[in-house]
C-alpha positions as a Markdown table, in Angstrom:
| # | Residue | x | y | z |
|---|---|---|---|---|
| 1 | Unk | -137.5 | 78.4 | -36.1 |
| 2 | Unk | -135.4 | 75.4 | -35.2 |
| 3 | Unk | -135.7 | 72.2 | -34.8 |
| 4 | Unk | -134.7 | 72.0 | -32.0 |
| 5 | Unk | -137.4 | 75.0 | -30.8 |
| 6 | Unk | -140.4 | 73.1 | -31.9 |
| 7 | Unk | -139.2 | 69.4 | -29.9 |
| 8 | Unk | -138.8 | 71.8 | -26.7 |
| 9 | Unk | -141.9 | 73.1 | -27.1 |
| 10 | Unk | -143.5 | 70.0 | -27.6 |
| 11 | Unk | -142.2 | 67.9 | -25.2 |
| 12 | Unk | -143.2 | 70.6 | -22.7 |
| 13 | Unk | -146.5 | 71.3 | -24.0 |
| 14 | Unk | -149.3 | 70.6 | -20.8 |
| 15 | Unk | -151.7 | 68.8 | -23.1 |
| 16 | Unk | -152.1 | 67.2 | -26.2 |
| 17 | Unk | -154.3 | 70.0 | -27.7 |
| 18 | Unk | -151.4 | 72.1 | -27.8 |
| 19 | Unk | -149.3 | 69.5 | -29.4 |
| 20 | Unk | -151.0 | 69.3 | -31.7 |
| 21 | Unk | -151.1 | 73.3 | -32.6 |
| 22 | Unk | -147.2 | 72.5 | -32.5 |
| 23 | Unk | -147.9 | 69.9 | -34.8 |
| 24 | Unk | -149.7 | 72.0 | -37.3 |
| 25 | Unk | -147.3 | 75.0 | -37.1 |
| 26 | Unk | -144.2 | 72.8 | -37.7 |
| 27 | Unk | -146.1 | 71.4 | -40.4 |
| 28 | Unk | -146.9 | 75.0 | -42.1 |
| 29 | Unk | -143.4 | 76.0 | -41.9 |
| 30 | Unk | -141.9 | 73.4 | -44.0 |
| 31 | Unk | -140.8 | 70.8 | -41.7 |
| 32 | Unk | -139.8 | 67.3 | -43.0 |
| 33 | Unk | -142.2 | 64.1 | -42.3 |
| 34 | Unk | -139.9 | 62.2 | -40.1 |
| 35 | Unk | -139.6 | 65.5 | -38.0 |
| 36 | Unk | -144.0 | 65.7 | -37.7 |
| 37 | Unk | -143.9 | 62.2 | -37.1 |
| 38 | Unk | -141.5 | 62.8 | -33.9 |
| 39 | Unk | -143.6 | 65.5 | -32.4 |
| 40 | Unk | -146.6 | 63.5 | -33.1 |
| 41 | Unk | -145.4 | 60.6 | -31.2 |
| 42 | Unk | -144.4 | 63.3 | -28.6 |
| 43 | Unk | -148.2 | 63.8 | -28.3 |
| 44 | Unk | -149.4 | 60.2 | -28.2 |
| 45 | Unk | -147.0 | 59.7 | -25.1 |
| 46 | Unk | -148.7 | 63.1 | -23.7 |
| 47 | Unk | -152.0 | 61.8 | -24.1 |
| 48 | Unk | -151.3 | 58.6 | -22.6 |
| 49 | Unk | -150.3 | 60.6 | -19.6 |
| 50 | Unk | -147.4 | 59.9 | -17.4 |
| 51 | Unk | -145.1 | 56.4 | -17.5 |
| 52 | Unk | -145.7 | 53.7 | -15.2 |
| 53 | Unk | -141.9 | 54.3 | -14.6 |
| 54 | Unk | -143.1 | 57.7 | -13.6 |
| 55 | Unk | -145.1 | 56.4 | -10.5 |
């Protein structure tokens, strides 16, 4: 899949639980640290719920 694929998928992902499944499937196909570490940091901001900038 591409990259691009699994930061779409993330970033629209309804909770963190399936972020993490992201997570773990980008990590099982091969995909570089600095690439986990992105959707990973996608998922702390998900779990944090939305931006003050948001309300």
């Amino acid at each position: 899949m591409s990259w691009r694929w699994w930061l779409a998928a993330a970033t629209s992902a309804p909770d963190v639980d399936q972020v993490r499944g992201l997570w773990r499937a980008a990590r099982a196909a091969g995909e570089p640290q600095w690439y986990l570490d992105l959707i990973a940091r996608i998922g702390r901001q998900t779990a944090a719920g939305p931006s003050r900038a948001d309300s």
